[in-house]
Each structure stands twice: as structure tokens, then as C-alpha cells.
PDB file of N, CA, C and O in Angstrom, chain B, residues numbered from 101:
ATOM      1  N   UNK B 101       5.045   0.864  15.823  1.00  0.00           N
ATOM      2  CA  UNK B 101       4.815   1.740  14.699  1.00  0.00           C
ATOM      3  C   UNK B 101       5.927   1.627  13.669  1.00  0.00           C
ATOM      4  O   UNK B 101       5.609   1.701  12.482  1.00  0.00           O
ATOM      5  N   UNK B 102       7.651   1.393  14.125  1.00  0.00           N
ATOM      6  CA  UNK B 102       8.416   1.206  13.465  1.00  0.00           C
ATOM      7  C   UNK B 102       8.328   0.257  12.196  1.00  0.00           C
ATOM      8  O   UNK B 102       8.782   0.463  11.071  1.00  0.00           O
ATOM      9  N   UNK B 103       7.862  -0.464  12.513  1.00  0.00           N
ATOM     10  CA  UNK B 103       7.416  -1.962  10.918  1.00  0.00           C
ATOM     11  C   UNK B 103       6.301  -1.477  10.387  1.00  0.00           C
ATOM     12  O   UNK B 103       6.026  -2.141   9.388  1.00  0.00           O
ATOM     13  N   UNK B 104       5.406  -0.504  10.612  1.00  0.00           N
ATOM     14  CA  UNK B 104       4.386  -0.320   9.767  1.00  0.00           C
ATOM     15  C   UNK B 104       5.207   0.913   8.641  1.00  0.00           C
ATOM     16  O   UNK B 104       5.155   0.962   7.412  1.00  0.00           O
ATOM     17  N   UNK B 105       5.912   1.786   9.581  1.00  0.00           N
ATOM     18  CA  UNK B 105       6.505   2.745   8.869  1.00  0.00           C
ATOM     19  C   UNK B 105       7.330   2.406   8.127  1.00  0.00           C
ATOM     20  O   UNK B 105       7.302   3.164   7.158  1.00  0.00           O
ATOM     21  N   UNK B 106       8.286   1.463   8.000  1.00  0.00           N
ATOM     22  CA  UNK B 106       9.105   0.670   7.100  1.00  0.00           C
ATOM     23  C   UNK B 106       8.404   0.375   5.990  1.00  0.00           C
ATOM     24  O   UNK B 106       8.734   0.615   4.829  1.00  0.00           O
ATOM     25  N   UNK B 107       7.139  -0.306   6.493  1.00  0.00           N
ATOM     26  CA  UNK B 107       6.808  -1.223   5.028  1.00  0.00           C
ATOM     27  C   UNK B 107       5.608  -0.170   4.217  1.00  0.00           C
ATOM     28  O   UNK B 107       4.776  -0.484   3.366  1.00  0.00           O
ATOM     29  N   UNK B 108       5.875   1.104   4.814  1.00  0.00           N
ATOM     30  CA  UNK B 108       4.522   2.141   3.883  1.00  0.00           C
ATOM     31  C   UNK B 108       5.828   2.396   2.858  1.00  0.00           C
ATOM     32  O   UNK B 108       5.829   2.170   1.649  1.00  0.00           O
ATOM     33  N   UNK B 109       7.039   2.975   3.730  1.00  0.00           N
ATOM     34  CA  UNK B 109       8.176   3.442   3.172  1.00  0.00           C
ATOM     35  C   UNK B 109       8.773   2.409   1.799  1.00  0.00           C
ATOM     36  O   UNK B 109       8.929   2.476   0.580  1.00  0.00           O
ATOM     37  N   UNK B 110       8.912   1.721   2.622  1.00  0.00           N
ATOM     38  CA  UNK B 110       9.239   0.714   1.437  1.00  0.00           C
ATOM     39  C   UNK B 110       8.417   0.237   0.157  1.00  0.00           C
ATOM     40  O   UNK B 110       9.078   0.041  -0.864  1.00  0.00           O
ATOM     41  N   UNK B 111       7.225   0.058   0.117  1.00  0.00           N
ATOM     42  CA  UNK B 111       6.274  -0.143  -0.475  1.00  0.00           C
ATOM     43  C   UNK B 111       6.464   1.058  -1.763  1.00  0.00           C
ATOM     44  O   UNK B 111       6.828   0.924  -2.931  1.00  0.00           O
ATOM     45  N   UNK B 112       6.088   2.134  -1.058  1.00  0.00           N
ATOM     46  CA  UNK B 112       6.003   3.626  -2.121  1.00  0.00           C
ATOM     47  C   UNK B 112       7.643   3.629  -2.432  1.00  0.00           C
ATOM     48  O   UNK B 112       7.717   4.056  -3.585  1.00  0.00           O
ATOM     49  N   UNK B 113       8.752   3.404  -2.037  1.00  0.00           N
ATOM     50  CA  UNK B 113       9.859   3.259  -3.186  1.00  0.00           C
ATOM     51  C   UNK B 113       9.705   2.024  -4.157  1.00  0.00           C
ATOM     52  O   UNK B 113       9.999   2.064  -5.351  1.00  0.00           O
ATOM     53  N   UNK B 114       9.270   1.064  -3.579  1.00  0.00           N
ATOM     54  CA  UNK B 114       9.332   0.259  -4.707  1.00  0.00           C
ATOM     55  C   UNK B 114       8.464   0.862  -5.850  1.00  0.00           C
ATOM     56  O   UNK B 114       9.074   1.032  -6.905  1.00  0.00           O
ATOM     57  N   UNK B 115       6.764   1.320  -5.825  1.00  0.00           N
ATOM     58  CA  UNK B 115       6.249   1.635  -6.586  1.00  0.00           C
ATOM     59  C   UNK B 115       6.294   2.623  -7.476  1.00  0.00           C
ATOM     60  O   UNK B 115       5.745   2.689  -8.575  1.00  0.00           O
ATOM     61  N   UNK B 116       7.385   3.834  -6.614  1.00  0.00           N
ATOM     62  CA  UNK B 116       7.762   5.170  -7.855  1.00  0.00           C
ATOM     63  C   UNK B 116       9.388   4.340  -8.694  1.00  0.00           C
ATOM     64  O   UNK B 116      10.003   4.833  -9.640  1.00  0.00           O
ATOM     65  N   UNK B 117       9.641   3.366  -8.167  1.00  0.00           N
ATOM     66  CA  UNK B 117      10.596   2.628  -9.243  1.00  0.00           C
ATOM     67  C   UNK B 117      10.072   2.096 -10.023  1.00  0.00           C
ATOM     68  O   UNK B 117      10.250   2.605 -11.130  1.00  0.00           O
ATOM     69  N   UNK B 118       9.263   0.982 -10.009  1.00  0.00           N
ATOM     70  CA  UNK B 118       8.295   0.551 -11.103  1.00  0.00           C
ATOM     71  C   UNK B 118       7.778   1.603 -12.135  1.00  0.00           C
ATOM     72  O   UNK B 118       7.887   1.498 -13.357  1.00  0.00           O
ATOM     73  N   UNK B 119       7.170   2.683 -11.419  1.00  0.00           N
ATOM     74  CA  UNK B 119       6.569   3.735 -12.601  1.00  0.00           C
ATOM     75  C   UNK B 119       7.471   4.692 -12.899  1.00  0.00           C
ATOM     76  O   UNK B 119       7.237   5.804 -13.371  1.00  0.00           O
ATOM     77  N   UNK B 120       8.629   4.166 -12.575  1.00  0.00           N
ATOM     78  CA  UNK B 120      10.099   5.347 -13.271  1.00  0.00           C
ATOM     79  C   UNK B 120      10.034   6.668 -13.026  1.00  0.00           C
ATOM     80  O   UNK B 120      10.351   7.538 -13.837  1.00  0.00           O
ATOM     81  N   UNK B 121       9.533   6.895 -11.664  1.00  0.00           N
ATOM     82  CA  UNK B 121       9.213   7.927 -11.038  1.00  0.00           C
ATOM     83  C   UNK B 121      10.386   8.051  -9.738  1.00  0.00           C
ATOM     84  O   UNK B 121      10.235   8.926  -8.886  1.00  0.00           O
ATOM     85  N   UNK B 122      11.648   7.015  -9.678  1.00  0.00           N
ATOM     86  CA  UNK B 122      12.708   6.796  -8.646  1.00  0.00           C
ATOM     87  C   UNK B 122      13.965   7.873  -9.264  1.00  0.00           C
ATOM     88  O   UNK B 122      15.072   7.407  -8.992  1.00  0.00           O
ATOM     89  N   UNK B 123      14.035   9.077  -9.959  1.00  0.00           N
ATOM     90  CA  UNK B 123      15.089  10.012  -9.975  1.00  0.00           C
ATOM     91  C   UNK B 123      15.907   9.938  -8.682  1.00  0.00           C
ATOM     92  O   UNK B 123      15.754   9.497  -7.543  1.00  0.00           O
ATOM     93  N   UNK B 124      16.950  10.645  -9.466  1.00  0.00           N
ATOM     94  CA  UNK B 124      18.211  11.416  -8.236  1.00  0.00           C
ATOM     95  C   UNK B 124      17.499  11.776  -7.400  1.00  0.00           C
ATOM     96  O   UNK B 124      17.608  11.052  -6.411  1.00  0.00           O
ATOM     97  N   UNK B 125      16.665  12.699  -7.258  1.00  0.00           N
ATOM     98  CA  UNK B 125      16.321  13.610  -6.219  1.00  0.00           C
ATOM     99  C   UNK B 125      14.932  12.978  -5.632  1.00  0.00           C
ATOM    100  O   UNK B 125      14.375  13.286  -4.579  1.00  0.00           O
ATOM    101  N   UNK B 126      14.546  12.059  -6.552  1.00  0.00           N
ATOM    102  CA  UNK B 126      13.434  11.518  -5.633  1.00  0.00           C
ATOM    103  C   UNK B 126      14.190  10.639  -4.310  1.00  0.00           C
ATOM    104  O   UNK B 126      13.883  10.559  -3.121  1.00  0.00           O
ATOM    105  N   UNK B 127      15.500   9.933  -5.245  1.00  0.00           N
ATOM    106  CA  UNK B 127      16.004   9.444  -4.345  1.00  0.00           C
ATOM    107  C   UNK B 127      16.646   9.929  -2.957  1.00  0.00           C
ATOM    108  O   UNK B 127      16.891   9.234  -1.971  1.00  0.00           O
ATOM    109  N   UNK B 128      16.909  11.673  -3.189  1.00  0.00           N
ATOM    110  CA  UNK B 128      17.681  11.951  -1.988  1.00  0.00           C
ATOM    111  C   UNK B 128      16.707  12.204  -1.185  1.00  0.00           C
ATOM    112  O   UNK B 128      16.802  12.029   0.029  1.00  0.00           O
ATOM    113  N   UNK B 129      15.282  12.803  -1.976  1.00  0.00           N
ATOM    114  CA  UNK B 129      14.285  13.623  -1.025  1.00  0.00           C
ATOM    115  C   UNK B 129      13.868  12.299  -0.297  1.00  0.00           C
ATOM    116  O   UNK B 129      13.486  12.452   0.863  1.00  0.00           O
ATOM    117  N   UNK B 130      13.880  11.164  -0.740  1.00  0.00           N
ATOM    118  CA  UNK B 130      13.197   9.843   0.024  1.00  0.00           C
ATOM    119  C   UNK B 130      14.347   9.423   0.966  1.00  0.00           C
ATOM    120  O   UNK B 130      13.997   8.815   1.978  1.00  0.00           O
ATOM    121  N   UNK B 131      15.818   9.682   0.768  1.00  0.00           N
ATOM    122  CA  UNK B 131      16.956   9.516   2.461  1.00  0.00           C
ATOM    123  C   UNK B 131      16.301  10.700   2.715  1.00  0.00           C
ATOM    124  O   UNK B 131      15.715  10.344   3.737  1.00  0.00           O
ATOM    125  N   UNK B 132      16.073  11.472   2.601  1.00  0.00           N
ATOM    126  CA  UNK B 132      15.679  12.587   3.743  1.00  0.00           C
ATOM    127  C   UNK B 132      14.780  12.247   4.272  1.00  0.00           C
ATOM    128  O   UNK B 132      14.758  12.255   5.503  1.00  0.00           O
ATOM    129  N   UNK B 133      13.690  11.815   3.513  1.00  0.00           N
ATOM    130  CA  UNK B 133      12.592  11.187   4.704  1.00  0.00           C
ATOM    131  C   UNK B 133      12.955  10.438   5.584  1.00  0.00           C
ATOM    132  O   UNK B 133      12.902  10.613   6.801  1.00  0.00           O
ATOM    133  N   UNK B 134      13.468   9.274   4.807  1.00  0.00           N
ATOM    134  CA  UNK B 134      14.301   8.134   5.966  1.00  0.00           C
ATOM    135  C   UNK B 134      14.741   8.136   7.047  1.00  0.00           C
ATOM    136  O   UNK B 134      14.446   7.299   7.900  1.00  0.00           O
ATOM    137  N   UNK B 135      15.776   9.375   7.257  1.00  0.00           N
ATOM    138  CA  UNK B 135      16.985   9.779   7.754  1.00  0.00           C
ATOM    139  C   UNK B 135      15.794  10.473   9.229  1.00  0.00           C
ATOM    140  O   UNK B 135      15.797  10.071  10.393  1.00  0.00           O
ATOM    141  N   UNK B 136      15.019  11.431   8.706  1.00  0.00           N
ATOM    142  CA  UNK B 136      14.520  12.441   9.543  1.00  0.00           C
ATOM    143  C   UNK B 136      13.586  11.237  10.211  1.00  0.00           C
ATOM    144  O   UNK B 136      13.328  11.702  11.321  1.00  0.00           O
ATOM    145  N   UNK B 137      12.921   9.889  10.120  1.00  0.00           N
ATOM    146  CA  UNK B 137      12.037   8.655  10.637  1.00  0.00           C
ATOM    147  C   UNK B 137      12.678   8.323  11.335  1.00  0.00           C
ATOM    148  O   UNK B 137      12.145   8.020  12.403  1.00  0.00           O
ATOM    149  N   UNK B 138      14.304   8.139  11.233  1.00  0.00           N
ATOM    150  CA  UNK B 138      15.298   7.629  11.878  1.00  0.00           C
ATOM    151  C   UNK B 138      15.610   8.341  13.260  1.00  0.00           C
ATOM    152  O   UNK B 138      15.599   7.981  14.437  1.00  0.00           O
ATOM    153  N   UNK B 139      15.906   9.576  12.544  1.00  0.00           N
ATOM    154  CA  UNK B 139      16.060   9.995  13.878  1.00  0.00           C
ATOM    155  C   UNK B 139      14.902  10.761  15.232  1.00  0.00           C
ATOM    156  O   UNK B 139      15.016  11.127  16.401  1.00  0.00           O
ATOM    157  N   UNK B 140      14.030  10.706  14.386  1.00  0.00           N
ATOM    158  CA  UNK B 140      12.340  10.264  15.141  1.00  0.00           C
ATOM    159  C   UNK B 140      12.407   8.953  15.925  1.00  0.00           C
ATOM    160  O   UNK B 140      11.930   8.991  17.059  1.00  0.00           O
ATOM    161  N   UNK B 141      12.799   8.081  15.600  1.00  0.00           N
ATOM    162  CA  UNK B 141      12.652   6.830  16.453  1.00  0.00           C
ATOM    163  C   UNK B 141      11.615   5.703  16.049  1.00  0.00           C
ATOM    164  O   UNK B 141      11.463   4.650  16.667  1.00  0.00           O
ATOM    165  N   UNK B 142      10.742   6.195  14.610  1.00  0.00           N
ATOM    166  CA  UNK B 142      10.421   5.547  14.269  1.00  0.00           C
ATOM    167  C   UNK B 142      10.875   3.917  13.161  1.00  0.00           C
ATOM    168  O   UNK B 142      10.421   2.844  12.763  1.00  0.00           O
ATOM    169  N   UNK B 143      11.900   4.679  13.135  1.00  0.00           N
ATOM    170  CA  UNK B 143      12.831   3.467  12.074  1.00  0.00           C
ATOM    171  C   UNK B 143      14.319   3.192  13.128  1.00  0.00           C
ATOM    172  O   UNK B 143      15.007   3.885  13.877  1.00  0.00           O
ATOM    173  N   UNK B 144      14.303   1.842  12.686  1.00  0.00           N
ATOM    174  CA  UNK B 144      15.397   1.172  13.636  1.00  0.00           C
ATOM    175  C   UNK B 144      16.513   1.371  12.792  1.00  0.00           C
ATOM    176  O   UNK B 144      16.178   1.647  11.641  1.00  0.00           O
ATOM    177  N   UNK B 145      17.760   1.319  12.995  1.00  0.00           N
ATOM    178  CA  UNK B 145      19.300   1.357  12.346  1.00  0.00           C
ATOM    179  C   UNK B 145      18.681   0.606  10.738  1.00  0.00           C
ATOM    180  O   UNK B 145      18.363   1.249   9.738  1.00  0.00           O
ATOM    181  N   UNK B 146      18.647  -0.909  10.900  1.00  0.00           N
ATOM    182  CA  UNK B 146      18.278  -1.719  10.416  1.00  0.00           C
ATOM    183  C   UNK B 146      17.411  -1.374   9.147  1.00  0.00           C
ATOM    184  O   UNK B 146      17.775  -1.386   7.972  1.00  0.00           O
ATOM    185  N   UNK B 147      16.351  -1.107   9.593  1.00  0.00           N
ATOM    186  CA  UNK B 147      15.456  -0.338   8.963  1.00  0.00           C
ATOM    187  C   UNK B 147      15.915   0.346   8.032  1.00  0.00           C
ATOM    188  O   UNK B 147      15.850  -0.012   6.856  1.00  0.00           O
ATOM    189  N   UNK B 148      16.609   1.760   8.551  1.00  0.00           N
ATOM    190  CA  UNK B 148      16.913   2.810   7.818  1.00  0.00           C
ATOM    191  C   UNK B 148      18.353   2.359   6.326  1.00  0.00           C
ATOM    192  O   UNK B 148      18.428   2.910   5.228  1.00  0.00           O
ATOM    193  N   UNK B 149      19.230   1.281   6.848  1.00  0.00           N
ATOM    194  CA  UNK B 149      20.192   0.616   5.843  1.00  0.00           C
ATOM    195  C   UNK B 149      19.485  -0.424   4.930  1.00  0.00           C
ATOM    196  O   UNK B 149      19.950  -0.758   3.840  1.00  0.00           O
ATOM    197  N   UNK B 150      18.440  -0.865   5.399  1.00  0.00           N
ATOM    198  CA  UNK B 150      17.466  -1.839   3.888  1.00  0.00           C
ATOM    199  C   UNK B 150      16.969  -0.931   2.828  1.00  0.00           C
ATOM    200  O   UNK B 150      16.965  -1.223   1.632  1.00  0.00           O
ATOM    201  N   UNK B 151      16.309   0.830   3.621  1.00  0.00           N
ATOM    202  CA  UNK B 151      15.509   1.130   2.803  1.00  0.00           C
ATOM    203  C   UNK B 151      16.566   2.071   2.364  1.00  0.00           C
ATOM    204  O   UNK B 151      15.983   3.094   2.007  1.00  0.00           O
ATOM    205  N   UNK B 152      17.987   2.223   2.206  1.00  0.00           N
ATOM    206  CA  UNK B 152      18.713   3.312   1.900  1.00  0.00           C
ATOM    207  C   UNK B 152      20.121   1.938   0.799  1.00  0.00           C
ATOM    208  O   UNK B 152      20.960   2.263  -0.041  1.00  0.00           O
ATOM    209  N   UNK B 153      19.807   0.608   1.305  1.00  0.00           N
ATOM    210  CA  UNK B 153      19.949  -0.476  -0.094  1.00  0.00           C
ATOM    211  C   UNK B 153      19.047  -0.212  -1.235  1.00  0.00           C
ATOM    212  O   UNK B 153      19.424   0.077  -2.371  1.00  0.00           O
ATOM    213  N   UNK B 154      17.351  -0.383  -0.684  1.00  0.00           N
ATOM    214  CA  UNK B 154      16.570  -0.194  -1.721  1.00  0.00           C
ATOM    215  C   UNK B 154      16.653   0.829  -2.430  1.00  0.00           C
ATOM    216  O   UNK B 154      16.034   0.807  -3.494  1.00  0.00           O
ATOM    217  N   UNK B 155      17.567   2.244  -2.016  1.00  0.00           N
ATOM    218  CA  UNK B 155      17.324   3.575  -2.736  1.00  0.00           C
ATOM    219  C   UNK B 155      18.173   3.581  -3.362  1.00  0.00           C
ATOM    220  O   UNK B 155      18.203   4.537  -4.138  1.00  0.00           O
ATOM    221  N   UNK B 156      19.307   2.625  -3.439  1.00  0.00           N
ATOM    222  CA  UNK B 156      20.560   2.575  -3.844  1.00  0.00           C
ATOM    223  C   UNK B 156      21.618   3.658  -2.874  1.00  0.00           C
ATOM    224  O   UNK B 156      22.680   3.516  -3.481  1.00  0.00           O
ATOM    225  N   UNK B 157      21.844   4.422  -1.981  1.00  0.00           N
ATOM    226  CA  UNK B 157      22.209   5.428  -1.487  1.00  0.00           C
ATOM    227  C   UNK B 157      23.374   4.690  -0.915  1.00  0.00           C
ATOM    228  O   UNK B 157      23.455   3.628  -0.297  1.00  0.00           O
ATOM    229  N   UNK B 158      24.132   5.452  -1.255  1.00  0.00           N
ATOM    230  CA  UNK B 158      25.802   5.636  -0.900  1.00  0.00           C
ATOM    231  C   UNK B 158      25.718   6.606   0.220  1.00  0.00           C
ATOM    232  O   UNK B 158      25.569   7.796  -0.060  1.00  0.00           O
ATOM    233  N   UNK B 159      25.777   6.318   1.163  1.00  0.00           N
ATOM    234  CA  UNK B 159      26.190   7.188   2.281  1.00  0.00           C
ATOM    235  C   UNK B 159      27.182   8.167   2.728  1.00  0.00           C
ATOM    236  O   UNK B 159      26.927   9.214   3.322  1.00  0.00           O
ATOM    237  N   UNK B 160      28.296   7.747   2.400  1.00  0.00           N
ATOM    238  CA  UNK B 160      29.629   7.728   2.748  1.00  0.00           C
ATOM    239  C   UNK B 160      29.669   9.013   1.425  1.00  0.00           C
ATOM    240  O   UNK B 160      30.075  10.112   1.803  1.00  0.00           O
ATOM    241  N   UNK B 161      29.273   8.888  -0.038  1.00  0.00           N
ATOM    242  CA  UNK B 161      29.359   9.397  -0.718  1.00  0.00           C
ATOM    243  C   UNK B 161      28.482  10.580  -0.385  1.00  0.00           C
ATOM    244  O   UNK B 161      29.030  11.586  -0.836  1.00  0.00           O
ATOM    245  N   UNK B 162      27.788  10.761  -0.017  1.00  0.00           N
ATOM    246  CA  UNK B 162      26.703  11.592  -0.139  1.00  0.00           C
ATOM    247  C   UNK B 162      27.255  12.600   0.885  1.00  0.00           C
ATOM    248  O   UNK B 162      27.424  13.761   0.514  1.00  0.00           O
ATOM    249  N   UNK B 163      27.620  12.148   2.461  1.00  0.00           N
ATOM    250  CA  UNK B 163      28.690  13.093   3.366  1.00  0.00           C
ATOM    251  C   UNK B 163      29.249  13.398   2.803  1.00  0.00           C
ATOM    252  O   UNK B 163      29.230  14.628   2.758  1.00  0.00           O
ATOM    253  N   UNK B 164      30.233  12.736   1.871  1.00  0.00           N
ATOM    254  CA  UNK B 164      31.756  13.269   1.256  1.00  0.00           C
ATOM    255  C   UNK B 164      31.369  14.775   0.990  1.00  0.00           C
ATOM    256  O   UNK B 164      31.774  15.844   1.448  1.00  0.00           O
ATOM    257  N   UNK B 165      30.336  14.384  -0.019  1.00  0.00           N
ATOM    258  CA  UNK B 165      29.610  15.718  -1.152  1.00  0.00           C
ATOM    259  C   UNK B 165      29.037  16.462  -0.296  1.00  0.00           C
ATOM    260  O   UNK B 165      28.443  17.349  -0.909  1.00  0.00           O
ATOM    261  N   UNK B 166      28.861  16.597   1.186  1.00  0.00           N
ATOM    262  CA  UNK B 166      28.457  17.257   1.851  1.00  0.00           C
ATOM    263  C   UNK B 166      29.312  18.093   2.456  1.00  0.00           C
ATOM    264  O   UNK B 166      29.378  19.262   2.075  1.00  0.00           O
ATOM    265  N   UNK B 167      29.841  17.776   3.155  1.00  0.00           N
ATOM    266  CA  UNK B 167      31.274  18.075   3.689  1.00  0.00           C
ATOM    267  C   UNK B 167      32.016  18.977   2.661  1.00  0.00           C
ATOM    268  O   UNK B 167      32.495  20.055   3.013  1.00  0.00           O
ATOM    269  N   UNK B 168      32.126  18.387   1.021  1.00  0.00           N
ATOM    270  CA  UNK B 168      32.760  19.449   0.227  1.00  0.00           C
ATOM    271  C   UNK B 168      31.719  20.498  -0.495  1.00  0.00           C
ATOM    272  O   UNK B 168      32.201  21.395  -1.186  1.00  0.00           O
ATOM    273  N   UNK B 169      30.391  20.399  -0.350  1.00  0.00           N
ATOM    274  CA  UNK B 169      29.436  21.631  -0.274  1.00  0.00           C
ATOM    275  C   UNK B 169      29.999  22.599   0.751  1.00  0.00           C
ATOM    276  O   UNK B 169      30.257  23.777   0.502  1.00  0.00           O
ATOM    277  N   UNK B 170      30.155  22.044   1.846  1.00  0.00           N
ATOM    278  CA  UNK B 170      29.793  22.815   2.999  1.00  0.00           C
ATOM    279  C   UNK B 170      30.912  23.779   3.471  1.00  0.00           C
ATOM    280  O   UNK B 170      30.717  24.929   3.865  1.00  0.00           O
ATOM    281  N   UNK B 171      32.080  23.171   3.381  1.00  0.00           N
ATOM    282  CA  UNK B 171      33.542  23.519   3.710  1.00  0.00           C
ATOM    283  C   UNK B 171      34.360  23.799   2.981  1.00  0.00           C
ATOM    284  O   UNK B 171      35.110  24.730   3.274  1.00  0.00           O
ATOM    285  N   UNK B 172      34.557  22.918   1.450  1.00  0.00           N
ATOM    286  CA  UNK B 172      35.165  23.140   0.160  1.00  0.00           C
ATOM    287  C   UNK B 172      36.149  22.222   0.503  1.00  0.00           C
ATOM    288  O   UNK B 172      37.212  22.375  -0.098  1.00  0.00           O
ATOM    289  N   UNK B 173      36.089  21.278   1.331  1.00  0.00           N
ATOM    290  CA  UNK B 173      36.520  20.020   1.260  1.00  0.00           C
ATOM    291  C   UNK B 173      36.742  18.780   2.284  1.00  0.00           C
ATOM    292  O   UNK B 173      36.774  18.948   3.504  1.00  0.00           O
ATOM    293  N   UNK B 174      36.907  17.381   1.587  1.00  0.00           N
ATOM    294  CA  UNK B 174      35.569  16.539   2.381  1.00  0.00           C
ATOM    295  C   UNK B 174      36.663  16.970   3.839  1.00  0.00           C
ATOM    296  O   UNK B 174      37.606  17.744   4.002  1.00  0.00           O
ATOM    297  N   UNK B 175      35.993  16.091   4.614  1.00  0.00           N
ATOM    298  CA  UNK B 175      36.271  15.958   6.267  1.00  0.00           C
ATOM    299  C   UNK B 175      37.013  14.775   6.328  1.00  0.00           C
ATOM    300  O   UNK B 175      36.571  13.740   5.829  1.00  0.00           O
ATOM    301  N   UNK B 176      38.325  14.836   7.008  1.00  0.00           N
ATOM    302  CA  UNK B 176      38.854  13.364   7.243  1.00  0.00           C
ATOM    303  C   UNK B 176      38.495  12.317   8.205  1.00  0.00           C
ATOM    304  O   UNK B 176      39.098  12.274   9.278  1.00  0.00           O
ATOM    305  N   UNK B 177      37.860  11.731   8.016  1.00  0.00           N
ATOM    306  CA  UNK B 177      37.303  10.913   9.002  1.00  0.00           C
ATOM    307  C   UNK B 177      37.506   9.153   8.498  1.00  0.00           C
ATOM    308  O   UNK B 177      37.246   8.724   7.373  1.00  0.00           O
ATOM    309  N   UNK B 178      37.762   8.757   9.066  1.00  0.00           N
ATOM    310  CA  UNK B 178      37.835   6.751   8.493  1.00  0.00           C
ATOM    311  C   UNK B 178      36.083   6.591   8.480  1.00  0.00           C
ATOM    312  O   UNK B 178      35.814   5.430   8.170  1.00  0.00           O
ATOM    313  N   UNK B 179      34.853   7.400   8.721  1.00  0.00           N
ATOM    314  CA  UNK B 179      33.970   6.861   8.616  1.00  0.00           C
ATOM    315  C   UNK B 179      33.630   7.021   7.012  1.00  0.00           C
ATOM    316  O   UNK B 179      32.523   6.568   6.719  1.00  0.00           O
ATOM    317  N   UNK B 180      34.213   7.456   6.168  1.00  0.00           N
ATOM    318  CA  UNK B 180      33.918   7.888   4.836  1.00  0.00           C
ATOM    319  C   UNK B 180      34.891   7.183   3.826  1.00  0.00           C
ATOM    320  O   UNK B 180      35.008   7.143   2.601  1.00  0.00           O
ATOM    321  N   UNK B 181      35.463   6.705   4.790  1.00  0.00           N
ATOM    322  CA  UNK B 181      36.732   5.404   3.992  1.00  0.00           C
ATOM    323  C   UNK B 181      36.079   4.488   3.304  1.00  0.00           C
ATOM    324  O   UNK B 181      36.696   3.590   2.732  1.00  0.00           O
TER     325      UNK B 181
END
């Protein structure tokens, strides 16, 4: 099921980019989808870092900004290095 779910996923980002329908928040609400497939078991590691290239998504950035939502400032960790 994992490669079918990839390539629906992938497919519909490419196409709301084409129709300039790929915003900020389309982009985060689409890692959230990702993220939540991921940890379903339907998307492999692999998977989830092609379609979070294709979204453009900074990871590392996006914790940072999480971490300083959450706490009022980031978390020290070398994974955000």
C-alpha cells in the first residue's frame, strides 16, 4: 500500500503546484499529512524525505519554530544543527 500512497501523495502535490494552489500552509497541512502516513506505516522513511523535498520542507526549521512556539525557546539538540 506504501507506493500507491506515495504516488497519490505525490501526484496531488505536484498538481496543487502547477495550479498555484502549493501555499505555506498548504504546504505544512500536506507534512502533516505526510508525517501522520508516516507514522501509520504507510510511508517508508524514504518516502516521507522525497515527498517533504517535493514540499520544499525544512525540517529542522520547522522543530526549531516549534520548540520556540511551545517553550519560548528552541531545544538544544545537534538534531536541529
Amino acid at each position: 500500500m506504501g507506493k500507491v500512497y506515495y504516488e497519490v501523495l505525490r501526484d496531488t502535490i505536484e498538481k496543487a503546484r502547477k495550479g498555484g494552489y502549493l501555499t505555506t500552509e498548504a504546504q505544512l497541512i500536506f507534512w502533516g499529512r505526510i508525517s501522520e502516513a508516516y507514522g501509520r506505516g504507510d510511508l517508508t522513511l524514504e518516502e516521507l524525505e522525497r515527498l517533504e523535498a517535493l514540499l520544499e520542507i525544512d525540517r529542522g526549521r520547522y522543530l526549531r519554530d516549534l520548540d520556540v512556539a511551545m517553550t519560548g525557546e528552541p531545544e538544544e539538540d545537534e538534531e536541529y544543527a
